[in-house]
N, C-alpha and C positions, 0 to 999 in steps of 0.2 A: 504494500500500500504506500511505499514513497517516503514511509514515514510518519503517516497521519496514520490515523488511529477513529476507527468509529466505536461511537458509543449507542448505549441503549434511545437516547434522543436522538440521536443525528446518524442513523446507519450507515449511510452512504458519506465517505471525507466531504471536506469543504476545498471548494475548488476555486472560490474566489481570491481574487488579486485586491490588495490594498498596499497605498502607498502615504507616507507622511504628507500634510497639507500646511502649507504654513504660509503666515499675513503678514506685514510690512506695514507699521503705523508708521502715516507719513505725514500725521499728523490730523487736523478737524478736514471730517469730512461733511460736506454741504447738505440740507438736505436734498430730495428731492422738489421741484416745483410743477402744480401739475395749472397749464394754463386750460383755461378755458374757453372757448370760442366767441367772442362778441354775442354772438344773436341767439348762444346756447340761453334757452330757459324763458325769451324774451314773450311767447306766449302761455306762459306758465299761470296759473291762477288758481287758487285757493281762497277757502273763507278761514276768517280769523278763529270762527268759533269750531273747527274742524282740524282734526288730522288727516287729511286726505288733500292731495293736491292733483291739479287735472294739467294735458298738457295744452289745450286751450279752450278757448270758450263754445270751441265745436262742439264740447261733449255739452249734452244735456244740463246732467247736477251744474257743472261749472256756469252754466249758463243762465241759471238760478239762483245764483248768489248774489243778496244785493250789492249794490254799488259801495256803501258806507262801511260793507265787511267784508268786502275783495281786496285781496292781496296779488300783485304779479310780479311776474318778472323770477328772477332767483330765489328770493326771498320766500316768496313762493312753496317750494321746496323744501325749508331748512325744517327739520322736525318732522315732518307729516310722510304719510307711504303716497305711490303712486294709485291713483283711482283703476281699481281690474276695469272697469266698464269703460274708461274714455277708448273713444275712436279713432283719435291719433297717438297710431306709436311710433 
């Protein structure tokens, strides 16, 4: 057997390769920056009194929501899920 040696867990040797990995601190690394598109989000809309946010005002619910508790734009977004029913995906 080469040397290796099976046991009652592992019948058959281990035939896998491994080699030492090593890292080079070169000091602070940046984070990542994740940009986002201009017009990402721009018809986005949600009501204030809601966790659900719709991607425009095509969808129905979204289009129900008064004016004085509509939110858009990204903002839109922060907190709430995506509505399963809107029509634009």
């Amino acid at each position: 057997m080469d040397g290796q040696r099976a046991t009652p867990f592992a019948p058959h040797p281990d035939h896998a390769w491994t080699a030492p990995v090593g890292f080079e601190s070169g000091g602070e690394v940046a984070p990542a920056s994740v940009s986002i598109p201009a017009n990402e989000g721009a018809n986005w809309v949600a009501s204030r009194n809601s966790l659900i946010y719709h991607l425009s005002t095509e969808c129905r619910a979204a289009a129900a929501i008064k004016p004085a508790d509509r939110i858009s734009g990204p903002a839109a977004k922060q907190g709430r899920t995506l509505h399963e029913g809107c029509p634009v995906h």
